[in-house]
Backbone as CSV, one residue per row, in Angstrom:
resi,resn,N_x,N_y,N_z,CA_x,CA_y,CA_z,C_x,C_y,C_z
1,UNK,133.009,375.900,57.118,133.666,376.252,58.359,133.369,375.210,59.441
2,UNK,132.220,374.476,59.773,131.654,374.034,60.865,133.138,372.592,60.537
3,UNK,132.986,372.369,58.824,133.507,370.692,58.811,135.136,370.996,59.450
4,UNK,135.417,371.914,59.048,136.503,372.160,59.502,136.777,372.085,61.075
5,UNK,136.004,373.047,61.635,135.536,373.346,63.085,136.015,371.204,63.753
6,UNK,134.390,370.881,62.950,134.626,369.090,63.615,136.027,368.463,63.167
7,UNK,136.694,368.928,62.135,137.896,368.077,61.814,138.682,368.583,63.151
8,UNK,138.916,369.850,63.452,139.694,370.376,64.932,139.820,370.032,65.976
9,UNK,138.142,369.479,66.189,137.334,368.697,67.120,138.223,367.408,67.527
10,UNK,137.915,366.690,66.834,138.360,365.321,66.446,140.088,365.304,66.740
11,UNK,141.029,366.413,65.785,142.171,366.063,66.037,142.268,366.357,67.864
12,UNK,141.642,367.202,68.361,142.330,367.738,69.331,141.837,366.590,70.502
13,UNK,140.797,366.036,70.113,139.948,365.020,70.901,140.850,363.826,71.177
14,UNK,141.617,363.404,69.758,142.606,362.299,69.498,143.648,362.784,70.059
15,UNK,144.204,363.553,70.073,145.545,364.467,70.761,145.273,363.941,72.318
16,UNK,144.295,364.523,73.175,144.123,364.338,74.491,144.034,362.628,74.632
17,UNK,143.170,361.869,73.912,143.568,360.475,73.895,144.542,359.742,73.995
18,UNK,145.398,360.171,72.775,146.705,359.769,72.726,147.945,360.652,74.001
19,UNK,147.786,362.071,74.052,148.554,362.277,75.322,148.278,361.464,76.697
20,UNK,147.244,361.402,76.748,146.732,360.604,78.372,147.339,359.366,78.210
21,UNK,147.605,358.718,77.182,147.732,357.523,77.187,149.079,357.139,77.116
22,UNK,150.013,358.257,76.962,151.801,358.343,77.238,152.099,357.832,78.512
23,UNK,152.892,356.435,78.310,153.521,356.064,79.633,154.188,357.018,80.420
24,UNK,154.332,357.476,81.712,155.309,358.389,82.088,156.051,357.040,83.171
25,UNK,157.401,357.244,82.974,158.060,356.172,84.052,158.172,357.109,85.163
26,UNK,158.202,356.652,86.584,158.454,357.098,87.778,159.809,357.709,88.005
27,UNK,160.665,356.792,86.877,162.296,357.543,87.132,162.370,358.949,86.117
28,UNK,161.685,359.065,85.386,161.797,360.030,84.318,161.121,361.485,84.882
29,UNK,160.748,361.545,85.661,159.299,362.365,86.044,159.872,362.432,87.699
30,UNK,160.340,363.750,88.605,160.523,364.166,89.546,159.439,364.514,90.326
31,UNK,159.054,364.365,91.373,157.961,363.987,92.178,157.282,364.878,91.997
32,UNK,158.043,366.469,92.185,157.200,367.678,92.786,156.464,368.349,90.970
33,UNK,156.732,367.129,90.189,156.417,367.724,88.210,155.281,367.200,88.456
34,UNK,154.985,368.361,87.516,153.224,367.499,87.340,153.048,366.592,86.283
35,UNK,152.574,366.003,86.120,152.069,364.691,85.008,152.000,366.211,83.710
36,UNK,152.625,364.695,82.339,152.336,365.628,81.200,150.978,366.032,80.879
37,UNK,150.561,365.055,80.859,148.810,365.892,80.540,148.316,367.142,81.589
38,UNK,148.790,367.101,82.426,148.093,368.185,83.565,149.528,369.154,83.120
39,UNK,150.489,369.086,82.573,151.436,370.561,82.467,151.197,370.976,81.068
40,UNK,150.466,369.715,80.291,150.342,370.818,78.662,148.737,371.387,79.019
41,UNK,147.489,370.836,79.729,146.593,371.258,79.553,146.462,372.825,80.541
42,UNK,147.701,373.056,81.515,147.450,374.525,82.360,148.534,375.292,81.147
43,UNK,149.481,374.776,80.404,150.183,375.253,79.445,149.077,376.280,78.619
44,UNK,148.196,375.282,78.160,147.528,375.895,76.924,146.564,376.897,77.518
45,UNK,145.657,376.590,78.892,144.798,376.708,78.804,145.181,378.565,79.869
46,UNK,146.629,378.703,80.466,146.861,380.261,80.443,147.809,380.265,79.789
47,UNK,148.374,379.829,78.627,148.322,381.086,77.601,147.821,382.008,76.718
48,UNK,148.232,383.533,77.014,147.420,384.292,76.379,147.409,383.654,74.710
49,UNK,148.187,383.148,74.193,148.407,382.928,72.747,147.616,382.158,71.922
50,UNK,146.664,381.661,72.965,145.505,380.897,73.100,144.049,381.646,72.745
51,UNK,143.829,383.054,73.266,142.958,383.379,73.352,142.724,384.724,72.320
52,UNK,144.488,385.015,72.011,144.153,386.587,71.491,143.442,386.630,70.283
53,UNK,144.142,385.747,69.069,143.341,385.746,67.874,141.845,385.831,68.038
54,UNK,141.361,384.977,68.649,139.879,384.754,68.671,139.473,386.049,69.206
55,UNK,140.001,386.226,69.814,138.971,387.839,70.580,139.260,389.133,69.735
56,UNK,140.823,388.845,69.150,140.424,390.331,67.938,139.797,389.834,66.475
57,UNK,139.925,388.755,66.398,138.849,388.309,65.483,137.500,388.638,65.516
58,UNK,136.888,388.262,66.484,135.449,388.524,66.890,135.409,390.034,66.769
59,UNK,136.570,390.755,67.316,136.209,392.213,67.643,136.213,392.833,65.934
60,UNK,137.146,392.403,65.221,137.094,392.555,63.805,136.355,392.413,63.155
61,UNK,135.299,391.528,62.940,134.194,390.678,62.752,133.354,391.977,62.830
62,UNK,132.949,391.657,64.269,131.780,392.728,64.782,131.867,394.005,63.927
63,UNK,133.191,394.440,64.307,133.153,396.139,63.747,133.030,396.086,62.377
64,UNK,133.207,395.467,61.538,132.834,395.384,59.879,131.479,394.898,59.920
65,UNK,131.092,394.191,60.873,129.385,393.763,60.353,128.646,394.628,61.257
66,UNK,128.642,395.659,62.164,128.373,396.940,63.043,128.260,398.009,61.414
67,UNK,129.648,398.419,61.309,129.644,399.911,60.292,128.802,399.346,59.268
68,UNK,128.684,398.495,58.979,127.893,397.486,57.441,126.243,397.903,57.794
69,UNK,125.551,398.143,58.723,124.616,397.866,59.172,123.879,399.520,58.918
70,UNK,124.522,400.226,59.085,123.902,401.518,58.541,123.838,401.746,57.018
71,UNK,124.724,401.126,56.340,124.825,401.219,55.063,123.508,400.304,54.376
72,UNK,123.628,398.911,55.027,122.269,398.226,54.480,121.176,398.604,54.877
73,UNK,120.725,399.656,55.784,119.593,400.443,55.905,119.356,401.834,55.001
74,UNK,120.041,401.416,53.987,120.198,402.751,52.705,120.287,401.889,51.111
75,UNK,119.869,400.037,51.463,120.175,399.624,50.397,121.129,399.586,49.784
76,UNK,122.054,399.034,50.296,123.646,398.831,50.331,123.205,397.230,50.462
77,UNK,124.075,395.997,49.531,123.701,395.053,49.251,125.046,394.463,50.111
78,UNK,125.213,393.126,50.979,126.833,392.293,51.287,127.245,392.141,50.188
79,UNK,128.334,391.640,50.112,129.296,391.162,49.125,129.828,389.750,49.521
80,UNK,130.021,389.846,51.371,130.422,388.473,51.695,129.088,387.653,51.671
81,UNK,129.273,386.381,50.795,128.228,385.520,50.631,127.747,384.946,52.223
82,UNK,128.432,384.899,53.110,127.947,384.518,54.060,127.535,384.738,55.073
83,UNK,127.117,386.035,54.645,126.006,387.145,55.324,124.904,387.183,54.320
84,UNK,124.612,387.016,53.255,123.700,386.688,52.824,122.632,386.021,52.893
85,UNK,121.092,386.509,52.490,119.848,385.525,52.446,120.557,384.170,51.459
86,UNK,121.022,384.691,50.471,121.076,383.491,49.264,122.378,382.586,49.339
87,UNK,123.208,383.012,49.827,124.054,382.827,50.081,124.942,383.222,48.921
88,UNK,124.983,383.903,48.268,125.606,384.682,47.113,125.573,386.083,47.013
89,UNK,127.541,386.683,46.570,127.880,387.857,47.006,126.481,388.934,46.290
90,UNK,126.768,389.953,46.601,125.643,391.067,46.026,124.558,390.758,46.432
91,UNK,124.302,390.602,47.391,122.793,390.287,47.862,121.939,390.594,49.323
92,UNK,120.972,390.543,49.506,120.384,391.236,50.776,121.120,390.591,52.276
93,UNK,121.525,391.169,53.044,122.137,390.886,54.174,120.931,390.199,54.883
94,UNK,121.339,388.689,55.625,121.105,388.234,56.454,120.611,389.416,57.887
95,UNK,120.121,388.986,58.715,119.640,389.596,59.840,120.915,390.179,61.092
96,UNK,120.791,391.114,61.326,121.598,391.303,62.256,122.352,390.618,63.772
97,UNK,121.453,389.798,63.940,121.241,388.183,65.232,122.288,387.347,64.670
98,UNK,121.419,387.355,62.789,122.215,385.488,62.203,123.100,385.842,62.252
99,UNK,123.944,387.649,61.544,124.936,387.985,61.651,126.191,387.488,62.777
100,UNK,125.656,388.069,63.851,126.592,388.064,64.817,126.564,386.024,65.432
101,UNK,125.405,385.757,65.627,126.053,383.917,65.862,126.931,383.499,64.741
102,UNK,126.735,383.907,63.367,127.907,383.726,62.515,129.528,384.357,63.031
103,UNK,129.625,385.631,63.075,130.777,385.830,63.783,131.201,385.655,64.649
104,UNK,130.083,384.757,66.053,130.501,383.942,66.835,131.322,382.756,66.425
105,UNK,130.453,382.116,65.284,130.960,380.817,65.238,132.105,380.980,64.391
106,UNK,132.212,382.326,63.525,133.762,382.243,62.939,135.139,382.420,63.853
107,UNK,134.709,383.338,65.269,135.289,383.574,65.917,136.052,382.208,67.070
108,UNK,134.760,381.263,67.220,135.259,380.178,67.690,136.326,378.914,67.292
109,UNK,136.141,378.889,65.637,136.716,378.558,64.243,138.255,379.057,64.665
110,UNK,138.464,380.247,64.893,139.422,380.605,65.002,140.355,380.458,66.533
111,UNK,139.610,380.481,67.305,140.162,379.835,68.902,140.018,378.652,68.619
112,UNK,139.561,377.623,68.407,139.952,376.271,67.615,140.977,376.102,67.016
113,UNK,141.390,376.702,66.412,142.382,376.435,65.490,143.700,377.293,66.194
114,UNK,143.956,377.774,66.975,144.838,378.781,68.168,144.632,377.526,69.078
115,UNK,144.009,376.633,69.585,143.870,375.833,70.667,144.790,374.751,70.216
116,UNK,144.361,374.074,69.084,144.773,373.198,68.415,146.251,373.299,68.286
117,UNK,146.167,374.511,67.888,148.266,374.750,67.674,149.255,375.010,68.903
118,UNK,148.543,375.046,69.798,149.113,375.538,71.198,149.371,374.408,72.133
119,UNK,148.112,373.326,71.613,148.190,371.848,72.176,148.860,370.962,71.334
120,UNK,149.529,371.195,70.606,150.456,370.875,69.739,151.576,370.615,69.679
121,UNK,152.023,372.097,70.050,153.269,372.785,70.018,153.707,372.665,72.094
122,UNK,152.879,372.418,72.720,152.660,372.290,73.943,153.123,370.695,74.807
123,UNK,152.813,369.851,73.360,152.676,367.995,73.681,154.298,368.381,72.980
124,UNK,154.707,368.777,71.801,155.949,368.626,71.320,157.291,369.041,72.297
125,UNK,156.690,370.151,73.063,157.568,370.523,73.970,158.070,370.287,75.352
126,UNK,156.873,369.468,75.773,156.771,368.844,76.914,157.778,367.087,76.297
127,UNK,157.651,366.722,75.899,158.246,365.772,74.914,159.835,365.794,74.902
128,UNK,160.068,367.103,73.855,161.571,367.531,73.606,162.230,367.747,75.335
129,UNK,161.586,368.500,76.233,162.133,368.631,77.636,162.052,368.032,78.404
130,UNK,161.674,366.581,77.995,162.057,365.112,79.102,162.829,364.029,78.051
131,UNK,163.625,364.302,76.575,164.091,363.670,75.870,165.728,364.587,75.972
132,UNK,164.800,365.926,76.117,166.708,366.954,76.028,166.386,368.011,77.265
133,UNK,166.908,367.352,78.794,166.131,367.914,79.640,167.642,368.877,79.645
134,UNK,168.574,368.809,79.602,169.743,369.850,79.712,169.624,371.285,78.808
135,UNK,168.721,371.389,78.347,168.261,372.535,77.707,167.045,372.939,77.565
136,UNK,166.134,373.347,78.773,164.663,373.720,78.845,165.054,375.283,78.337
137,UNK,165.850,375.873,79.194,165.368,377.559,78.065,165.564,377.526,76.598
138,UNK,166.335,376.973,76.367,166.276,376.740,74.503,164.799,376.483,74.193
139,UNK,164.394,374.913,74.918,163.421,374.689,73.831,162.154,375.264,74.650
140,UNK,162.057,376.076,75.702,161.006,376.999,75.620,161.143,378.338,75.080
141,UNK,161.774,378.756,75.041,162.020,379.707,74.208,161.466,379.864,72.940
142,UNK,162.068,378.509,72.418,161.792,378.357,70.435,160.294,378.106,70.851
143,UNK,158.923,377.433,71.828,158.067,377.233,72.204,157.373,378.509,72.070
144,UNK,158.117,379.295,72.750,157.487,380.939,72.589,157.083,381.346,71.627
145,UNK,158.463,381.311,70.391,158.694,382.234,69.572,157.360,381.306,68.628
146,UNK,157.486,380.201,68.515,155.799,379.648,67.721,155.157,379.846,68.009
147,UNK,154.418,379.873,69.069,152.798,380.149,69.385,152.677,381.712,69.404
148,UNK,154.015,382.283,69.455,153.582,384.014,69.020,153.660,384.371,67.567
149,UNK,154.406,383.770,66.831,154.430,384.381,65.663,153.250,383.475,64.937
150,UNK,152.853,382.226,65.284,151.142,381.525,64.888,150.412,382.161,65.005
151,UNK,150.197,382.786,66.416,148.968,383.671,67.025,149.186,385.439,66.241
152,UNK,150.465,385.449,65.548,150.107,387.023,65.030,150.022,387.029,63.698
153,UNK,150.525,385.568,63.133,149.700,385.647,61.830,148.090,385.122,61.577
154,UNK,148.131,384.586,62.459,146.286,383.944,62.642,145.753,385.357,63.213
155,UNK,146.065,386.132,63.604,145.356,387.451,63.763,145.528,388.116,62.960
156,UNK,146.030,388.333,62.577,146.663,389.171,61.209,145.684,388.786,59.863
157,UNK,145.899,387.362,60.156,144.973,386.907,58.914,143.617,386.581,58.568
158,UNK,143.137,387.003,59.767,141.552,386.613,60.252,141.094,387.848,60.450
159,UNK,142.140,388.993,60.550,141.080,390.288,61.498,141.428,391.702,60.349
160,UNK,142.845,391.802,59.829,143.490,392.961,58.963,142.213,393.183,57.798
161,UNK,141.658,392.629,56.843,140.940,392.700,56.034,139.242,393.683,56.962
162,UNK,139.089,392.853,57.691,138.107,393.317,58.229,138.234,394.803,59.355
163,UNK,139.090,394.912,59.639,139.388,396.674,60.295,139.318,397.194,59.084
164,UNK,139.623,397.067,57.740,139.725,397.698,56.855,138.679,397.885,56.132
165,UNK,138.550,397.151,56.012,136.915,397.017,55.360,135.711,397.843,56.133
166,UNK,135.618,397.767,57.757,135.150,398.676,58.814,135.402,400.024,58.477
167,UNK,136.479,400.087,58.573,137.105,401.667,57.877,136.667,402.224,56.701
168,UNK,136.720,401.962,55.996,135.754,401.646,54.606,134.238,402.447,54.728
169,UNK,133.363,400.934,55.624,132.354,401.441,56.248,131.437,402.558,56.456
170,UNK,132.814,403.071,57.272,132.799,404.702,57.936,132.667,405.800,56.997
171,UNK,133.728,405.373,55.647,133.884,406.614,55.234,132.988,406.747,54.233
172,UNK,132.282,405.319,54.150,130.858,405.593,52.972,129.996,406.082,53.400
173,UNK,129.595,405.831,54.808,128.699,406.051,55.143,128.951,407.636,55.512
174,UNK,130.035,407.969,56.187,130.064,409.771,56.245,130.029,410.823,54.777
175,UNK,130.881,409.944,53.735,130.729,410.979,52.522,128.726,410.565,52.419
176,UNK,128.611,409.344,52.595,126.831,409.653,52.207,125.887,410.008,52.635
177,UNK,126.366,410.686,53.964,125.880,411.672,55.063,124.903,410.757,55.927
178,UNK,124.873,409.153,55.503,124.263,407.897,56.668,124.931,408.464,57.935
179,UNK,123.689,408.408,59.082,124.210,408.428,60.466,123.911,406.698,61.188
């Protein structure tokens, strides 16, 4: 996860490099516009589409490694290796602390990668609407419709398993009368 994390790093690092470094001509660019780098970086940085995955991620996260936590106080073994001492499934759960900086850092993994696509899709669009300026609601629009349907399958795909699995949780621990 982390190499991944630095590969994100890096592209998004090179992204801001290379955007800053886009000529803007004086005739192309109307006084009262803001420079591209200053309209994709307030772009990204309020949109919600930016932030949601990561926060129901984390919240997903938590609540499966929360309900998990009564069960491994009854000798209930993880399954995800990376909650593990050994790092291999079936085995004694890591600490409740390492736990959660882990679902920090998966959670950040995942706003990384929501940042990355938003500054992306953000440089492409700022781009397309000073190349095809006679049609800004079109191509914000289609702008929309990506970073929402990115952001609800990156939630979808980071968090659905784990509500479920939480759920799960619950109902082992109530048929096994764990409080």
């Amino acid at each position: 996860m982390r190499s991944v994390m630095a590969r994100h790093a890096r592209t998004v690092g090179l992204l801001v490099v290379f955007g800053l470094g886009v000529p803007l001509h004086a005739s192309a660019q109307a006084p009262d516009e803001p420079s591209f780098a200053v309209d994709v970086f307030k772009r990204v940085v309020f949109d919600p589409t930016t932030y949601v995955p990561a926060t129901v991620a984390y919240q997903s996260f938590s609540l499966d490694w929360d309900t998990s936590q009564v069960l491994f106080q009854h000798g209930f073994k993880e399954i995800n290796p990376r909650f593990t001492v050994s790092g291999y499934p079936r085995d004694m759960p890591i600490s409740y602390q390492a736990g959660n900086r882990r679902i920090l850092d998966d959670a950040l993994g995942v706003f990384g990668t929501s940042l990355l696509n938003n500054l992306i899709e953000n440089v492409f669009e700022r781009a397309l609407l000073q190349s095809s300026p006679d049609h800004p609601r079109l191509i914000r629009t289609l702008g929309w419709i990506e970073r929402i349907t990115f952001a609800s399958y990156l939630t979808y795909r980071q968090s659905s398993q784990h509500f479920q699995q939480a759920e799960r949780n619950r109902q082992m621990a109530a048929q096994s009368g764990f409080r």
